[in-house]
C-alpha positions as CSV (number, residue, x, y, z in Angstrom):
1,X,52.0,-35.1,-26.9
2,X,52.3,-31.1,-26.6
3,X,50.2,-28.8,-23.9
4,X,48.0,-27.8,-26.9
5,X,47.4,-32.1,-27.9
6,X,46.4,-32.3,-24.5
7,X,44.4,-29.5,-24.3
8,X,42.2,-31.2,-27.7
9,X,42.3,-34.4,-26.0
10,X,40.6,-33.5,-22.8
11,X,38.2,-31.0,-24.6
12,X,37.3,-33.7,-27.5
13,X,36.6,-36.4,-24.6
14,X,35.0,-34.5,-22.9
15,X,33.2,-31.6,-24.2
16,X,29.7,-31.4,-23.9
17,X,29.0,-28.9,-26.7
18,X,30.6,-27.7,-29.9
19,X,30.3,-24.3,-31.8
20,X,31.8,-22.4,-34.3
21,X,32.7,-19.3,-32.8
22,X,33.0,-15.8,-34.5
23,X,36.3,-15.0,-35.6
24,X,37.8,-12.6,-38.0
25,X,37.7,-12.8,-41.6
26,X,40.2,-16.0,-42.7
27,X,40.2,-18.0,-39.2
28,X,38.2,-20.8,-38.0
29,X,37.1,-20.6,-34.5
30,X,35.5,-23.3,-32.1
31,X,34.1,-23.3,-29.0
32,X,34.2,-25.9,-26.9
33,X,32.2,-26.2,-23.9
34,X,33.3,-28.6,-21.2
35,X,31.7,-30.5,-18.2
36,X,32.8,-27.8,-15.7
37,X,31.3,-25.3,-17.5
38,X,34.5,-23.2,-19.1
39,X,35.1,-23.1,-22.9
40,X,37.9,-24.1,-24.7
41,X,38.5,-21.9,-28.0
42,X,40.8,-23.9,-30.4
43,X,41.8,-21.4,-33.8
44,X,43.4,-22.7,-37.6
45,X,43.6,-20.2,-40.4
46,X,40.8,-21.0,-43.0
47,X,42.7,-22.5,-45.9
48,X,45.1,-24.2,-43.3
49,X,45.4,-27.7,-42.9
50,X,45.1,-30.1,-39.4
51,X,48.1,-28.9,-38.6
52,X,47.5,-25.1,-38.1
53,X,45.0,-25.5,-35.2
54,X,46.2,-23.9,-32.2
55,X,44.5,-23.7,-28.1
56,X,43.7,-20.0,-27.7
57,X,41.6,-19.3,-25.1
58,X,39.9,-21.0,-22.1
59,X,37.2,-19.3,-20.9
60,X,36.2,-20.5,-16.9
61,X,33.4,-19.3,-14.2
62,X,35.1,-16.8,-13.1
63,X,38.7,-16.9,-14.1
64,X,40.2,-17.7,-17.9
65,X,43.4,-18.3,-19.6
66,X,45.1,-17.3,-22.6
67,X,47.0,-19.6,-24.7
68,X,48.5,-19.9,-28.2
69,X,49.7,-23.5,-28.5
70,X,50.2,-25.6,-31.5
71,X,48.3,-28.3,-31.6
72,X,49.9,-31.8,-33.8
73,X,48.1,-32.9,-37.0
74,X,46.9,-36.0,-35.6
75,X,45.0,-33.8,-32.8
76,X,44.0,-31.2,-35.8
77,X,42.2,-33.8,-37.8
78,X,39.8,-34.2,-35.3
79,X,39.4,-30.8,-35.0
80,X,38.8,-30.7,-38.5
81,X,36.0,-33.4,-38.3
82,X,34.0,-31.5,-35.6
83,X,34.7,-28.0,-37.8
84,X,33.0,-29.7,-40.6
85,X,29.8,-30.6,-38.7
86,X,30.0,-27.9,-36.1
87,X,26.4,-25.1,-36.2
């Protein structure tokens, strides 16, 4: 399991809310909002496949992270599910 699988995991177990961010033209962007209150952003090019999803940001109360990790095609297709239903 990578950083960025793990990242998914926690933020598809536990996540409290899902949205589909803005992004620029050609990327899907979600927001993930988790127990603690911080977001998780997770980023895939639009014609890209479970595969292409990658952690980006994590926004906290008061502090935040920047990341840009790949995230496995097992992870992605869940990813993909909550894209498809996401407001």
């Amino acid at each position: 399991m990578t950083f960025g699988d793990t990242l998914t995991a926690e933020a598809l177990r536990t996540g409290q809310r899902v949205t589909r961010a803005s992004a620029p033209p050609g990327i899907v962007r979600l927001a993930i909002t988790l127990p603690d209150g911080a977001t998780q952003h997770f980023e895939r090019p639009t014609a890209g496949g479970s595969a292409d999803w990658r952690a980006t940001e994590l926004e906290g109360p008061g502090s935040g992270f920047v990341f840009d990790e790949p995230i496995t095609a097992e992870w992605g297709r869940g990813l993909d599910t909550v894209a498809a239903t996401a407001p």
